[in-house]
Every structure is written in C-alpha cells, then in structure tokens.
N, CA, C and O of each residue as an XYZ file, in Angstrom:
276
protein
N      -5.222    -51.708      4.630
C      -3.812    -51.423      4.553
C      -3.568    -49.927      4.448
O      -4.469    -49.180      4.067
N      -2.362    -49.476      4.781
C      -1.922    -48.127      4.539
C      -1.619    -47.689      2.823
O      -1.675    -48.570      1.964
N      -1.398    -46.692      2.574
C      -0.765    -45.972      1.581
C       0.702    -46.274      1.897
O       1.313    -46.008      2.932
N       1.294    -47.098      0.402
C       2.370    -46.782      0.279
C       3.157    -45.453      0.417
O       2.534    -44.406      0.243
N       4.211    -45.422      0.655
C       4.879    -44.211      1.274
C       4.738    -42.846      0.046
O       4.285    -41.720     -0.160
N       5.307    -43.676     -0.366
C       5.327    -42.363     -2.246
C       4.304    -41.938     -2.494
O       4.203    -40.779     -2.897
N       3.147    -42.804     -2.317
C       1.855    -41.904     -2.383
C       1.142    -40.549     -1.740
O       0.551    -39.546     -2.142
N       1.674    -41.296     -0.177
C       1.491    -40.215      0.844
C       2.482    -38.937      0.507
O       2.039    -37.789      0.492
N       3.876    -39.250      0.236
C       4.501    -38.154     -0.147
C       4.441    -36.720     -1.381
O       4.682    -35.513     -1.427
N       3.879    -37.994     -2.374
C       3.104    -37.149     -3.311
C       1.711    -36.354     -3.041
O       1.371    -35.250     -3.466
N       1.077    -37.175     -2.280
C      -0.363    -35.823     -1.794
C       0.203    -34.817     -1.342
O      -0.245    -33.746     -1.753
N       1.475    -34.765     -0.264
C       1.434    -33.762      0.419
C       2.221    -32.835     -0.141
O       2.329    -31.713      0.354
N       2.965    -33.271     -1.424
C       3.389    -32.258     -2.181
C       2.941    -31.176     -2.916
O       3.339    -30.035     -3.155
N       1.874    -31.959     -3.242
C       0.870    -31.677     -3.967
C       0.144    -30.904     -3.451
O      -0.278    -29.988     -4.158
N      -0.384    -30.997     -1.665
C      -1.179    -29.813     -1.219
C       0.365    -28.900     -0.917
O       0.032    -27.731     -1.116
N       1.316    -28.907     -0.675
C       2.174    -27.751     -0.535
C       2.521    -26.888     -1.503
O       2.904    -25.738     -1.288
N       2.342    -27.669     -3.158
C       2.435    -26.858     -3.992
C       1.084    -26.096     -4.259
O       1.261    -25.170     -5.051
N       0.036    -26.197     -3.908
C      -1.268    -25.851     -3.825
C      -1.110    -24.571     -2.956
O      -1.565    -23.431     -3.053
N      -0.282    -25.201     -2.063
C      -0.738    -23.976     -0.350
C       0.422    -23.146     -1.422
O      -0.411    -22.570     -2.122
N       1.366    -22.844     -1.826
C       2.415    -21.929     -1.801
C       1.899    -21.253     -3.428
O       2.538    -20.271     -3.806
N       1.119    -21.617     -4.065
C       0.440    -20.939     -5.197
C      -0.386    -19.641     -4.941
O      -0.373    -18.498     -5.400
N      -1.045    -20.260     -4.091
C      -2.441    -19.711     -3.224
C      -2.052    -18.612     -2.245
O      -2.899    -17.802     -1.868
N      -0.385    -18.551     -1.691
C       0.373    -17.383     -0.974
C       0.753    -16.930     -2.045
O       0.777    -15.713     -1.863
N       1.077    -17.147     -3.087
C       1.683    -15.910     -4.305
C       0.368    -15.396     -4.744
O       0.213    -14.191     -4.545
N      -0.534    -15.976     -5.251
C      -1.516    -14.918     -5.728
C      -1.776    -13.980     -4.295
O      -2.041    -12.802     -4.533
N      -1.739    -14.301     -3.098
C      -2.548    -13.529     -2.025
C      -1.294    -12.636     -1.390
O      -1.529    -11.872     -0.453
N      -0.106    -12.749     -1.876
C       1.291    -11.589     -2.012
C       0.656    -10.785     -2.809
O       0.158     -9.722     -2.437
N       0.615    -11.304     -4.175
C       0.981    -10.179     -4.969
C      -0.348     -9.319     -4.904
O      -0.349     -8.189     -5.391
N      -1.709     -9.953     -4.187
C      -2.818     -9.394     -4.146
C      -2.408     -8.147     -2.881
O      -3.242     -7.243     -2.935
N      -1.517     -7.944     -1.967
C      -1.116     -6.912     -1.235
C      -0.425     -6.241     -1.178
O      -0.430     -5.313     -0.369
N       0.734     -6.535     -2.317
C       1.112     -5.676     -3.239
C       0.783     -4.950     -3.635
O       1.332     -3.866     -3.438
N      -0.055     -5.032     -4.255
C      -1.066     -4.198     -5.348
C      -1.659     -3.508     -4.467
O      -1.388     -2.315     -4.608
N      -2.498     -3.761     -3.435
C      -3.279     -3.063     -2.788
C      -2.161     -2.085     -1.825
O      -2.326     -0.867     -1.891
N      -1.213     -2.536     -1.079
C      -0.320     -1.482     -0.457
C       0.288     -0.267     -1.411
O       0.520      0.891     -1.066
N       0.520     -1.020     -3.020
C       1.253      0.102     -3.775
C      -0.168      1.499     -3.663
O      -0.064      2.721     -3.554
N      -1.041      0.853     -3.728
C      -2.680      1.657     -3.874
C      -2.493      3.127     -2.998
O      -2.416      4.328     -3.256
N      -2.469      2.171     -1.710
C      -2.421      3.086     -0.859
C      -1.589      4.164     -0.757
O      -2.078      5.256     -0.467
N      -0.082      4.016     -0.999
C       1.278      4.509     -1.123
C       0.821      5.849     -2.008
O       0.958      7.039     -1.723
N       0.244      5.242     -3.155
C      -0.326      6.395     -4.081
C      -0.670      7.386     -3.745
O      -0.246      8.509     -4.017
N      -2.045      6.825     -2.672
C      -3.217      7.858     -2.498
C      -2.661      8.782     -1.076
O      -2.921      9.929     -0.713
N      -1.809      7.732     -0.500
C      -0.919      8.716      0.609
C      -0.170      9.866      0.528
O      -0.089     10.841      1.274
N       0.616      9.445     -0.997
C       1.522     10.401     -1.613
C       0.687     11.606     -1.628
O       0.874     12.527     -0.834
N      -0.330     11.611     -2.618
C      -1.000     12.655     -3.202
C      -1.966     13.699     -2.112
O      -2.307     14.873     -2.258
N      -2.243     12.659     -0.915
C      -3.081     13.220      0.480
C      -2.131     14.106      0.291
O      -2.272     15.040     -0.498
N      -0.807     13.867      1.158
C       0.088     14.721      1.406
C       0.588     16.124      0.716
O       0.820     17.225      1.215
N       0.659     15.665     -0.571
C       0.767     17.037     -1.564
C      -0.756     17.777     -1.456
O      -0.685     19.002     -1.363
N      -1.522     17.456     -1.455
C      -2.950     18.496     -1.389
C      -2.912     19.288     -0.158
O      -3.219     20.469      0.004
N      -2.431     18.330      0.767
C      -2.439     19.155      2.237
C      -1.254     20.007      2.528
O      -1.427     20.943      3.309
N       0.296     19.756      1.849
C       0.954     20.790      1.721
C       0.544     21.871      0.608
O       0.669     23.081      0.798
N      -0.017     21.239     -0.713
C      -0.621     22.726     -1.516
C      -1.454     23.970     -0.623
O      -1.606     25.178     -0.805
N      -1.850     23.107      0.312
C      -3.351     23.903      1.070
C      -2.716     24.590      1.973
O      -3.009     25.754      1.702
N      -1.891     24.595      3.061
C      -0.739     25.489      3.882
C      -0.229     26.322      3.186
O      -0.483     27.498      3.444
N       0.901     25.915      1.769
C       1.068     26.715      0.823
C       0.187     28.170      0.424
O       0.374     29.383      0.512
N      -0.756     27.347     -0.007
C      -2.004     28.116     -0.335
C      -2.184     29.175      0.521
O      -1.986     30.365      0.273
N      -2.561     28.686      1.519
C      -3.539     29.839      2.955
C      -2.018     30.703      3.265
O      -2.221     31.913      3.164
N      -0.860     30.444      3.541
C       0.354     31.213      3.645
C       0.765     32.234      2.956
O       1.419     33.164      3.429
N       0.131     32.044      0.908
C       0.431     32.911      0.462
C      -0.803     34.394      0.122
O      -0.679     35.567     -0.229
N      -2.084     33.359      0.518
C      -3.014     34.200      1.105
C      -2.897     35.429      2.153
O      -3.173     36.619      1.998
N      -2.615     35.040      2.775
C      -2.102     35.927      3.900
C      -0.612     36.694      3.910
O      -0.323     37.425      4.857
N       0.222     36.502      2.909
C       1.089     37.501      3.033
C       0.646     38.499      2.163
O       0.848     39.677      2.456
N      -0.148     38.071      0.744
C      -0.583     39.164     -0.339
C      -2.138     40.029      0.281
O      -2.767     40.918     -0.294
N      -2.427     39.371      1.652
C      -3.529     40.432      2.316
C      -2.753     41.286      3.081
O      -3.427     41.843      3.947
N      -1.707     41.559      3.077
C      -1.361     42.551      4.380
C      -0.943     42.201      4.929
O       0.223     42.593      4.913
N      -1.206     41.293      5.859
C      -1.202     40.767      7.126
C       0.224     40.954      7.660
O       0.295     41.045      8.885
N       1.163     41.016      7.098
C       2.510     40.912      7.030
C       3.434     42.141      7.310
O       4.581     42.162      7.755
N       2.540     43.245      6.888
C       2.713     44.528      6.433
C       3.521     44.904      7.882
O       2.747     44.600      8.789
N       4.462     45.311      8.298
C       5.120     45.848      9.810
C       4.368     47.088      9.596
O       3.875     47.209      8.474
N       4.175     48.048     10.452
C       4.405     49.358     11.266
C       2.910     50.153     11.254
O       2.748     51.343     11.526
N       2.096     49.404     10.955
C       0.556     49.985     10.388
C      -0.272     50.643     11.748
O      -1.397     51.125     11.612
C-alpha cells in the first residue's frame, strides 16, 4: 500500500525545513566571508593610496618640482 497522504506531507516538510536551515547557515557563511573581503579590500586600497601619497610627497621635498634650475 501507499503512504497515507499526511505522512507523505510531513516528510517533505520536514526535508524543506532541513533544506532551508542548511541555506541559512550557508548565507550567513557568505556573509561573513564577503564582509572579510570588503575589509581587506578597504584597507588594499588605503595602502595603495598611502603609497602614491607617499612617492608624491617624496618627490616634491626632492626638488623635483623646483621651476627655473
């Protein structure tokens, strides 16, 4: 014989509440990992504008800048 209906309805609830558990932990697991990145992007960026900064003010306190020499 088959499975009464309610039964069948209840397994498959049961794996949907399973499947949609299993997408929140594996959200919030890329969450976390995108905020990661966001971080380390931020901070790339500031080192590599410090470093232009940097070499720019290098070169105006060498001279380099100096008109009429």
């Amino acid at each position: 014989m088959t499975e009464p209906w309610n039964q069948i309805a209840e397994r498959r609830i049961g794996a949907l509440e399973t499947h949609c558990a299993v997408e929140e932990v594996h959200r919030l697991s890329v969450e976390a990992r995108l905020a990661a990145i966001e971080d380390t992007l931020k901070w790339l960026v500031r080192l590599i504008v410090g470093a232009f900064v940097t070499t720019l003010m290098g070169i105006a306190f060498s001279g380099m800048f100096i008109v009429g020499t």
